[in-house]
TINU-724687 format. One record per residue (C-alpha): residue in three letters; x, y, z. Coordinates in steps of 0.5 Angstrom, whole numbers, plus 2048, in hexadecimal, padded with zeros to 3 digits. Layout:
N
AlaXYZ...
//
This chain:
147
Unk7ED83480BUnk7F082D80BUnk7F0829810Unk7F482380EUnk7FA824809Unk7FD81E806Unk805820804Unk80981A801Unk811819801Unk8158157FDUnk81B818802Unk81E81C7FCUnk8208237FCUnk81A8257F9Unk8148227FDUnk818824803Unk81782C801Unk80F8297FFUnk80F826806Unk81182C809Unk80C831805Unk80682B808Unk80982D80FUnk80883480FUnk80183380BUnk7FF82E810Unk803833815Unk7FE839812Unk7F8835812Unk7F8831819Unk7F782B814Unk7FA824815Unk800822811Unk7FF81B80EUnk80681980CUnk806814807Unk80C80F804Unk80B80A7FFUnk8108047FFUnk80F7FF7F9Unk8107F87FAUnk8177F57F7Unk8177F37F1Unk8157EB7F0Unk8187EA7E8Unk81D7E47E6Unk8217E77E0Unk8277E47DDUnk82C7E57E2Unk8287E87E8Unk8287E47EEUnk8237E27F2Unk8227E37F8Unk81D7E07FEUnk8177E1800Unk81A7E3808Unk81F7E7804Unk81A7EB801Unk8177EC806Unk81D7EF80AUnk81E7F4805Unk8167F6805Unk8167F780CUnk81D7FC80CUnk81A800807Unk81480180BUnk818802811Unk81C80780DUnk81680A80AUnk81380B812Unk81980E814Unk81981380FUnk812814812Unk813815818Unk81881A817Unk81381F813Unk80F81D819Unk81482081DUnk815826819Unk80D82681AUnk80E826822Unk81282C821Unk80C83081EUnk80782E823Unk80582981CUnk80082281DUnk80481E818Unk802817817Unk807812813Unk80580E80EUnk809808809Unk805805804Unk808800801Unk8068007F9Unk8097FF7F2Unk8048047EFUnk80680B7F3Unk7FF80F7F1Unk7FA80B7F2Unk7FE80A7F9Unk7FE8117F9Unk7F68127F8Unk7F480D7FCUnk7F880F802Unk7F4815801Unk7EE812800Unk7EF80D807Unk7F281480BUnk7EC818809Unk7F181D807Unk7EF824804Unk7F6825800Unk7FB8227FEUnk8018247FDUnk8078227F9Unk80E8237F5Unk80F8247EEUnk8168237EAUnk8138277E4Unk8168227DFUnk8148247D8Unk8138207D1Unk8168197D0Unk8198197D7Unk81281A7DAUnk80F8147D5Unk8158107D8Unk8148117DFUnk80D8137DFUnk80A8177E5Unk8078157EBUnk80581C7ECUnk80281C7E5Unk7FE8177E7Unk7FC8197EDUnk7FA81F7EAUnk7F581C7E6Unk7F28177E9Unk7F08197F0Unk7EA81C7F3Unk7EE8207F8Unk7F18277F7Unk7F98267F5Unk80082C7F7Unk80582A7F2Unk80C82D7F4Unk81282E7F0
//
C-alpha cells in the first residue's frame, strides 16, 4: 500500500503520538519511514533594542539547532529499529514550514505524509495559523491528520 511514508516532528507531545502512529503504519505496510524536522533559520531583525549578533554566532546557533533536531531524529529511528522500521532522518532548515513539509515529500517520493494538528479554532487559529492547513491544501500527496 505505501511504500514510503513521510512523518514530521516538532519534538512536541503531540507529534510525538503522530510519530508513533506512522511507526506502526509503516510497521504494518512494510514502508520506509521518512522522518522529517524542519529547523528555521535565526531570526536576522535589528529592532530597537535588539542585539546583534555575528555572522559566526549565528551560525553556532543554526548548527545547535540542527544537531538537536537530528538528535531527535535518531531517536524516532531508534524507536524504528525496535520494530524492524527503515527510518531515514531528515532536517530541513526553512522559514516556511509547509512548503518545506510538501517539497520534502516531493524530493522522497513520499506516498502519505503524516503529521500533527493542535485543533486550534477561531482567533487562536487566525493568529498562529496552520502548518497542517496549509499542507492540506496545497499538496498533491495524500495527508493523515492526528489530533
Amino acid at each position: 500500500m505505501y511504500q514510503r511514508i513521510l512523518v514530521t516532528t516538532d519534538g512536541s507531545e503531540l507529534s510525538d503520538q503522530a510519530v508513533a502512529h506512522a511507526l506502526q503504519l509503516a510497521n504494518i505496510t512494510c514502508a520506509e519511514l521518512i522522518a522529517l524536522r524542519v529547523v528555521p533559520p535565526y531570526p536576522k531583525t535589528y529592532f530597537e533594542g535588539g542585539v546583534a549578533l555575528s555572522e559566526e554566532e549565528i551560525a553556532r546557533i543554526e548548527q545547535q539547532w540542527h544537531e538537536e533536531a537530528m538528535g531527535s531524529l535518531h531517536t524516532i529511528q531508534d524507536q524504528g529499529q525496535k520494530l524492524d522500521v527503515k527510518v531515514r532522518p531528515v532536517a530541513i532548515k526553512s522559514d516556511l514550514i509547509a512548503e518545506a513539509i510538501i517539497a520534502a515529500a516531493q524530493q522522497y517520493k513520499a506516498d502519505l505524509i503524516v503529521m500533527a494538528s493542535h485543533g486550534r479554532r477561531g482567533l487562536k487559529r487566525l493568529l498562529l495559523g496552520s502548518e497542517t492547513q496549509q499542507v492540506l491544501t496545497h499538496s498533491h500527496t495524500p495527508v493523515l491528520v492526528l489530533r
